[in-house]
Each structure stands twice: as C-alpha cells, then as structure tokens.
N, C-alpha and C positions, 0 to 999 in steps of 0.2 A: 783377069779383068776384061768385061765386055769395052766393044770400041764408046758406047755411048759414057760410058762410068770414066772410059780416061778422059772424054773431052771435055767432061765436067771437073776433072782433077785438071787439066789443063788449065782449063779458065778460069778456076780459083785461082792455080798459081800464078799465070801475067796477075790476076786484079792485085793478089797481094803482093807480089812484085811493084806492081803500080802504086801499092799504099805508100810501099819502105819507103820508095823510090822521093814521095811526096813529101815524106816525112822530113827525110833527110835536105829534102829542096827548103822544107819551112826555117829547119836548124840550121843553114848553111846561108838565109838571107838574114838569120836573127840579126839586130842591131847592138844584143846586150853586150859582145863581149867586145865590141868594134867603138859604141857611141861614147861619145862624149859626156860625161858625167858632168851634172851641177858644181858638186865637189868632192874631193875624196871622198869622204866622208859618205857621200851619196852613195858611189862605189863597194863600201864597205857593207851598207845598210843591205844594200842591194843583193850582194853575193849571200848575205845571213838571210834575210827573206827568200831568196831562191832554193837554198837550203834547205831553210826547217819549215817554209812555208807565212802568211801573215805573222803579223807581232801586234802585243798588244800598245797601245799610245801610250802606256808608262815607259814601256823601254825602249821605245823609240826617242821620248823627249828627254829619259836620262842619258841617252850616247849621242844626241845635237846637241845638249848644255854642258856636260863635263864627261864626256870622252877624253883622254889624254890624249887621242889621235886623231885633232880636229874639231872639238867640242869647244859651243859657243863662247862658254867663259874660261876656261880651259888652255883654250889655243888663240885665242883673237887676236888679232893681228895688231901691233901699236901699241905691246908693252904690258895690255888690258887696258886701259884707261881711255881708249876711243867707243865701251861697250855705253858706256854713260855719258850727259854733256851734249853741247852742239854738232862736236863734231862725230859723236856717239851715232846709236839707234835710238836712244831715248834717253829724258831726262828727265829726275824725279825730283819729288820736291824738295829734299836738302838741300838739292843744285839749283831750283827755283831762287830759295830765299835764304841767307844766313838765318831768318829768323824762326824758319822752321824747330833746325836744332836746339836753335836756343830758348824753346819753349819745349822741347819734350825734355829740357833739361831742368826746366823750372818744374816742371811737372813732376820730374824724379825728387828734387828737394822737397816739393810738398809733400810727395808719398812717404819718404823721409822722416818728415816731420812727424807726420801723421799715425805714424809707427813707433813714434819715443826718440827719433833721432840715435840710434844705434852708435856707437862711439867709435864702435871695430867691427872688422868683418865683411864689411861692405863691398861687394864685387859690381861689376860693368860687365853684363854682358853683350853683346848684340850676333845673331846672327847673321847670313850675309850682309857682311857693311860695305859692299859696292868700290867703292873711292876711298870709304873713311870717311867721308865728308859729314853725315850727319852725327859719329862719334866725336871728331873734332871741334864742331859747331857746339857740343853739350861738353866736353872737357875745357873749353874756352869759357863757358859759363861756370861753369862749377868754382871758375876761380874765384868769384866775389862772395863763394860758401866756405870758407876756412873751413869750420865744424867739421864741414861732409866733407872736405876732399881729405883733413884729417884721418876721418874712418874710413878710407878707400885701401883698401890691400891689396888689390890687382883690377886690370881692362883683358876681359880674355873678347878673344875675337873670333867666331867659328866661318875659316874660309880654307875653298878646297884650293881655287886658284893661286898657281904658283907669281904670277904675272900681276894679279891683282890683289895679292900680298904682298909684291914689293911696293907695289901703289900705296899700297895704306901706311907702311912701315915710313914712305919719304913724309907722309902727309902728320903721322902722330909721333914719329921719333926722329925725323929728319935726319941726323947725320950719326943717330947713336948705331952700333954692331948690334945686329941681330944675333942672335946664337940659336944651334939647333940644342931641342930639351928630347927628354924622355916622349915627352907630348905633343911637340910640334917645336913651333920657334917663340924668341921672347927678345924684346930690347927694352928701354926704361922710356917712359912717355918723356916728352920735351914738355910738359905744363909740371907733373911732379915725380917728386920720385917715386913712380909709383911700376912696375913691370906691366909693358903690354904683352901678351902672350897668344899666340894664334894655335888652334887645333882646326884639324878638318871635319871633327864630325864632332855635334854636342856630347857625345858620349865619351868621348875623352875629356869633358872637363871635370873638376874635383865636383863629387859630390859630397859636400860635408854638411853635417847634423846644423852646426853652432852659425852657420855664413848667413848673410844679409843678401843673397841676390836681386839685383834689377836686370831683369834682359830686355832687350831691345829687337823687331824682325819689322824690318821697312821693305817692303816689296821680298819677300823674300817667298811666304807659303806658295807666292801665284807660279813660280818657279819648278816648285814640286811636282813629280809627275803625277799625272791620274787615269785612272782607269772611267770609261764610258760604257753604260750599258743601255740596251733598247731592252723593253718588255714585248716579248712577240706571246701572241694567241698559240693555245696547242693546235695543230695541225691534225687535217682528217685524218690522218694515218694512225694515229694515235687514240683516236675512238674505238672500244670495245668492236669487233667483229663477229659476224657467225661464220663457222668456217663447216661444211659437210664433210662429213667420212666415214669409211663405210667399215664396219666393227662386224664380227662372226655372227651377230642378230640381225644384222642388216644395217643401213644409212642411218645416222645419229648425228643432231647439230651439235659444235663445237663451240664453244664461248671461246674466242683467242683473247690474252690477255693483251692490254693496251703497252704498248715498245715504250713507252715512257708516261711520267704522270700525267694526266691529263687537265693540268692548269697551264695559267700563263706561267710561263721562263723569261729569265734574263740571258740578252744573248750580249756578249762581249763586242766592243767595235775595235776591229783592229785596223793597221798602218799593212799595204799591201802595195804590189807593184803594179803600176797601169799599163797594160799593155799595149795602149796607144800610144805612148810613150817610148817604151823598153823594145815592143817588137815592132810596130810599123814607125817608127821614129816619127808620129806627127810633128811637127813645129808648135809650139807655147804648149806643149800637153805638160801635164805634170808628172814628174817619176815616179809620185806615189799618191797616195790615194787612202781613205777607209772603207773597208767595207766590214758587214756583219757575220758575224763565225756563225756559221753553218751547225754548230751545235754544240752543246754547254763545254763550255771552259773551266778548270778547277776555279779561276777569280773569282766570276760569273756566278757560281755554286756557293763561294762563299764570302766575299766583298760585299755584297747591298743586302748581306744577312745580318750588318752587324751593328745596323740602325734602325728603328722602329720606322723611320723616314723614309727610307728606302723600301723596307718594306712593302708599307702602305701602299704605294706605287704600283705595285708588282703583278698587281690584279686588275692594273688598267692598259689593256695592251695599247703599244705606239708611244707610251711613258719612257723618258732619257733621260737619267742621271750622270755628272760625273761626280766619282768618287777617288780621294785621294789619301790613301792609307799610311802613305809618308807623314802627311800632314798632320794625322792622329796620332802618331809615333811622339814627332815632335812638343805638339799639344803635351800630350801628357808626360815627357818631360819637364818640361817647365813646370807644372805644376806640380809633379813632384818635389822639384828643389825648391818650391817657393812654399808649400803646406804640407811637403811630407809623402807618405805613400800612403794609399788605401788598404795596402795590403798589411799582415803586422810582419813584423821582421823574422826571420829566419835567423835558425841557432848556425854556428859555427861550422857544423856537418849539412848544413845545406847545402846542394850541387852545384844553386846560384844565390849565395849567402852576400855576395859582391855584389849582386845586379841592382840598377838603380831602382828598382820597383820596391826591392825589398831596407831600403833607406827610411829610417825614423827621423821623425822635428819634432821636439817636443814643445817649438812656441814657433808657428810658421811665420816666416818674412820673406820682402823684397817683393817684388812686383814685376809684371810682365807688360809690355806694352806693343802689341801687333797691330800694324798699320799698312792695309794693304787695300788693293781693287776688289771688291767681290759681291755678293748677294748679302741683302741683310736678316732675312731669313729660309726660302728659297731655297730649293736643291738647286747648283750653277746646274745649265745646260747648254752646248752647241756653245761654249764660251773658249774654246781651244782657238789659241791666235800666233800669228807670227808679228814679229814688229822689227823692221828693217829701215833706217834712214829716216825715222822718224815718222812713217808712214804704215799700215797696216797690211802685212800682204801672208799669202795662205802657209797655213800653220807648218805644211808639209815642205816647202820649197827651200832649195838650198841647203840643205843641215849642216848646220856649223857655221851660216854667217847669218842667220836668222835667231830670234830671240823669241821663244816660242813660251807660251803663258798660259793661263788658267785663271777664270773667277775664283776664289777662296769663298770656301764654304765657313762660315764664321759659324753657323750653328754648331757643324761636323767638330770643330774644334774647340768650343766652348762647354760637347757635348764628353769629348775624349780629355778634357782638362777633368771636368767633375768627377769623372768615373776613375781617373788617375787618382786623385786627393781628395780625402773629405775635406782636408784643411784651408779648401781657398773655394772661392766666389771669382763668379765672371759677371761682367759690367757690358752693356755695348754688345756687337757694336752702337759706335752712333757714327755720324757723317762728319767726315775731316772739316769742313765749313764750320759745321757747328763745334768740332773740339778745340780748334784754333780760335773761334771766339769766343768760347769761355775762356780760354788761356789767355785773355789779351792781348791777341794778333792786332789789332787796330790801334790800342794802347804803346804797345809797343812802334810798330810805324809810325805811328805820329813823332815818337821819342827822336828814331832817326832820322826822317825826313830834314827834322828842327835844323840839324844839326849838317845836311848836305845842301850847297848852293852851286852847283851844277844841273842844268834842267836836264841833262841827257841822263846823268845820274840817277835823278830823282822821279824819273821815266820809268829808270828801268827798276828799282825799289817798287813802286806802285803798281806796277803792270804786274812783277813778280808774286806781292804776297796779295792780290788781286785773284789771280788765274788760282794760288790754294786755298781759296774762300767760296770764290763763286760755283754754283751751284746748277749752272746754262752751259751751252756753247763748249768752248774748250776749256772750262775751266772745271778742275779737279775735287771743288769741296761736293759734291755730292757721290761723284763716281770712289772714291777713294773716301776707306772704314775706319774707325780706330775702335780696337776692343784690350780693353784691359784683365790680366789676372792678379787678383790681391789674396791675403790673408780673410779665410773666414770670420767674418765678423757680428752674422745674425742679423746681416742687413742691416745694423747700426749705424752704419758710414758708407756714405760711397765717397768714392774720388774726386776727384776736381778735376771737371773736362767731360763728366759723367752724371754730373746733376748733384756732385759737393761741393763743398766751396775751403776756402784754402785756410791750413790750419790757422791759428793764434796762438 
C-alpha cells in the first residue's frame, strides 16, 4: 500500500470513527427511555411504535378505549362512573333528561305495536349502555305496558367494561347477585322478573330464528375505531421510462415498465412518534402525531374497496375518508337478527354452519335504533377527536384519560345493514331535534313541568330537554342522528319519529 492510499484509509477511518462516535452521542442524549411519559399507557404505545414502526388510528384508538392496561373505559379511574355526567368527560343525553329514555321507550311500544304486538320472545338489547341510564329510563316506562313487559324474556346488555358493569348492575338490579354464565354475567331486573344478562361482544348473544329483538346503541358506533385514508397522485417515478442499452446489434431503447400502477392510491394515515417530543423533549409537543405511510398498506388495498363511495373518491387526489369497518361488522349484525341472513343457510357439514350469517327468519322482527353524532350522508373526514373534562382536546394526547371519537358514517352502516338482510329496511338518519318532536318531547315537558313547583327545578327540566332539541349554539338536536332498522315492509310503513305516525 502506497503512503498516499493509507492516508486516505486513514481519513476514512477518524471520519467514520467520528460518525459512530456521533451516533452514539444522539442515543445517549435520547429522552425516550429517561422522559416522563403522559401515561402508562403512552409508554406502552410508544415502545410498540418504536418497534414495529407507525400504527394505524384503529389500533391505536382500540388500546386508549379498552386496553385492560390502562384503557379509557377499561381502567377509569372512580369505579367507571366518572367517564359520564358532570363530574365525567362528557354527558350525553339520557343524563341530559329522564325524558330522553322515556321516549325511546314509547317508541319501542309503538314499533311493538306496529308489528302485531308479539306476546313472547321479546328481547332488550342495547349496546354500550354507558351508566344504564338510558336502559333504566325505558324499563321505568315499560312499566305502564303490562302487555309488553309480559312478552319480555330477557335485557341482554353488550359491555366489555368490568367497572361499568358493576355501574349498571347497582343501577338495573340494585342489590340482586349477579352470577357468572357460560356468556358473561346475569342478575334479575328490580322492575320485573325478567334476567339482565351482560356479554362483551354482540356475538355472544343468542341468535335465534323465533325472537322479537329491539336493540338499542346510544353513542356507542362514534366509539369504534376507524381507519383514515388520503388519495395521493401517482408519482413521476412511476411514469413509463426509456431506459438505453447496449445489445450485440448495437444501442436499443428500453421501455422500463412502471414500479407501480399508474393511477391515484390510497395511502393509509397512521398514529407515529414525534420526535420533538420523544427525542429533543420540547415542552407542550405532543408524543404523537399522524402521518401518511409512505406506501400501500394491506387496509389501504382493500378497506375503501368495499364501497362504491369510497371509491368514487379515489381518482380525486388530496380526497380523506374515514372508514370504519367495526362499524359494518356491527351493522350487519343487527340486521341479521332483526330480518334474517342474506345468505341461505348452510347444511349441517358446513365448516361455519353456526356463524350468524348463516342464521334463517322466516317472518323478520324487532327493531334497531342507533342514535349517535355523525354525517347524514357524507364520507366523515378529519372528525377524529379527543374529549376530556368536558372540553375538546387533541385526539392523540394522554391515552387512557382521554375519550377519543369519530363522526359515524350513517350511510356506511345503513349500507352494511342492507347487504347483511334482504329482510329489513333502513329509515334516517333524521336529526335528534326533529325525532324528539315527533315523539312528543314538548308534550311530554309540559306533562312534568305541571307537576314541579320548585323554579330551580323547573330550570333545570327546561334547560335540559331544551339543549336535545335545539339545533344552534350548544345545543345537541341537530349535531346528533337517529337512524332506525326495521322489518322489510315494501315501503308500506314507516316508523314513528321517521315520518309515521303511531299505531291504533
């Protein structure tokens, strides 16, 4: 080796000496393994991000809401029962007004009705029921139904929380024992003798041929995680090239084929660690963050494939959807147990001869009633929120003492009901303002008004079923939906709340 060739291997080596050296200086000020985390929880998110890289915003928002190790409704500190109410993050509207309940109860007796009055069979179901509170408000009612509390054979309740399953057990059975079942827990209501029974996921509840179901989901879809997607433009890289080379005839252009299709893509937005944050520890930075995945996702590939809505979008680059495929799950259960399957049934040697899809009705009942925040027809977009203390703060902060949400795509789910069952019809949405006063919200306050002579009282009654009317300001009847699922009827009938009017 000449002297000039070592002085050049020399000075490679300091510089890359100098790199390690810098390297090891960047890892050694890092703040990740030293800082002070938001919450556990943050901690945890953190280490699986650093790991396997971004995550997408569904499962990031399912391990802040029900994580067993720190998860929003899961872990909340105060029993569960501080997740709702004043001294809550929010408060919804069964806690607004007793009168709420008591009108999606009259509502269930006129669908009821409307249906032949069924004598047996008859179930209660509600998805996330929060407190119990708006269950409790409509079994309160039902008492002045003999007939129908009659035909009531069980209240099943689908909740995962351990903490706000005991909430609802003091609030609909008070002081009866609960027992563990094959399916979850059960004790007997304090209004009749009728079993309340809890599962954690709807798929443990009976699906039978001959039942009457009414389900119930108050705030519950905005809950569900979703996946968000941007439409980005194909990229020049991606355009046909000529490439030259040179062949035993001489120089010949190449056509290179293009590294991917050359239309718009959907690119996936995921949940990522900020590294103002994590590595220079600014002060108010946030720990995490979205950004756009760098390139196609298996979701991405085939989530916004499975709506014509999405779609359409697809060819408009800088187009954002969210999509929540939980939500459609759910959807088309319900409306399986209420009209039946679309699909026909499966013999006996079928591999999934059990599964609920493959479930027969030969005369579809009961009724569905989802009542929640969302678009009334609309793909949601940029609608990911956090809500803390009554107050709105960023969707990402704190995980696990933040309550973090979603616009409900009422289309998405009105569209995954139809394709689940021939047997039922979707109604709505329409605006909570307007299905409270067809329901006789006004009628009814005046009823109790009559009857309270306390002005601090009679404040707080008018203020209440006030703020789930009004359609301004803070007040809830326009932002919040109600959409129903019933038995196929031919367009015959609609419901009441929905532009029918109550049986005779």
């Amino acid at each position: 080796m000449n002297c000039s060739t070592q002085r050049i291997v020399n000075q490679f080596s300091r510089q890359t000496a100098r790199r390690r050296f810098n390297i090891r200086s960047r890892r050694w000020n890092s703040t990740f393994e030293t800082r002070e985390w938001s919450t556990p929880l943050a901690r945890t998110l953190a280490n699986v991000i650093k790991t396997t890289g971004p995550v997408p915003i569904a499962a990031f928002m399912r391990q802040v809401l029900t994580s067993p190790e720190g998860g929003y409704y899961t872990t909340k500190p105060g029993g569960g029962g501080e997740v709702f109410g004043k001294k809550g993050d929010f408060v919804t509207s069964p806690e607004i007004s007793q009168v709420f309940g008591e009108l999606v109860g009259i509502w269930t007796i006129a669908e009821w009705m409307a249906q032949g009055g069924k004598k047996s069979g008859v179930q209660l179901m509600e998805i996330g029921p929060g407190k119990g509170t708006l269950m409790d408000d409509m079994l309160r009612t039902f008492r002045n139904f003999k007939p129908f509390t009659s035909s009531l054979e069980a209240i099943y309740l689908v909740e995962a929380s351990p903490t706000l399953r005991e909430v609802q057990k003091q609030l609909l059975c008070g002081n009866a024992v609960m027992e563990e079942t094959d399916i979850g827990h059960r004790c007997t209501s304090k209004y009749f003798n009728v079993p309340v029974i809890w599962v954690e996921d709807i798929r443990l509840l009976p699906h039978e041929e001959d039942k009457t179901p009414f389900i119930f989901a108050h705030e519950f879809f905005d809950a569900l995680p979703i996946h968000a997607f941007e439409s980005v433009p194909p990229s020049p890289e991606n355009e046909q090239q000529e490439q030259e080379i040179m062949t035993p005839t001489g120089r010949t252009k190449l056509q290179r084929p293009p590294k991917a299709a050359n239309t718009p893509q959907w690119r996936e937005l995921m949940v990522t660690l900020n590294p103002k944050a994590v590595d220079e520890n600014i002060k108010d930075e946030p720990e995490f963050k979205l950004t756009l995945a760098k390139a196609s996702t298996p979701s991405s590939l085939v989530i916004p494939e499975i709506s014509e809505r999405y779609r359409a979008l697809k060819s408009q680059p800088g187009s954002t959807i969210e999509v929540s495929p939980e939500s459609r799950i759910y959807a088309s259960d319900i409306a399986r147990r209420i009209g039946g399957s679309s699909q026909p049934p499966r013999t006996a040697a079928g591999r999934n001869a059990s599964a609920p899809s493959a479930i027969a009705k030969r005369i579809p009942s009961g009724a569905a009633l989802i009542m929640d925040y969302g678009t009334m027809s609309t793909v949601p977009i940029n609608s990911l929120r956090g809500i803390q203390n009554h107050k709105i703060v960023p969707a990402l902060s704190s995980p696990g003492r933040v309550d973090v949400s979603a616009d409900v795509d009422f289309t998405s789910l009105a569209e995954a009901a139809l394709e689940a069952s021939e047997g039922v019809e979707v109604h709505g949405p329409v605006e909570q303002g307007h299905f409270l006063q067809a329901m006789g919200i006004a009628e009814r306050m005046q009823q109790l008004l009559s009857t309270v002579k306390d002005e601090k009282k009679r404040k707080i009654l008018e203020t209440g079923w006030q703020r789930l009317v009004e359609r301004g300001g803070g007040g809830m009847g326009k932002l919040y939906k109600v959409m129903t699922i019933i038995p196929e009827n031919g367009g015959r009938r609609r419901p009441v709340g929905f532009g029918g009017g109550v049986p005779l």
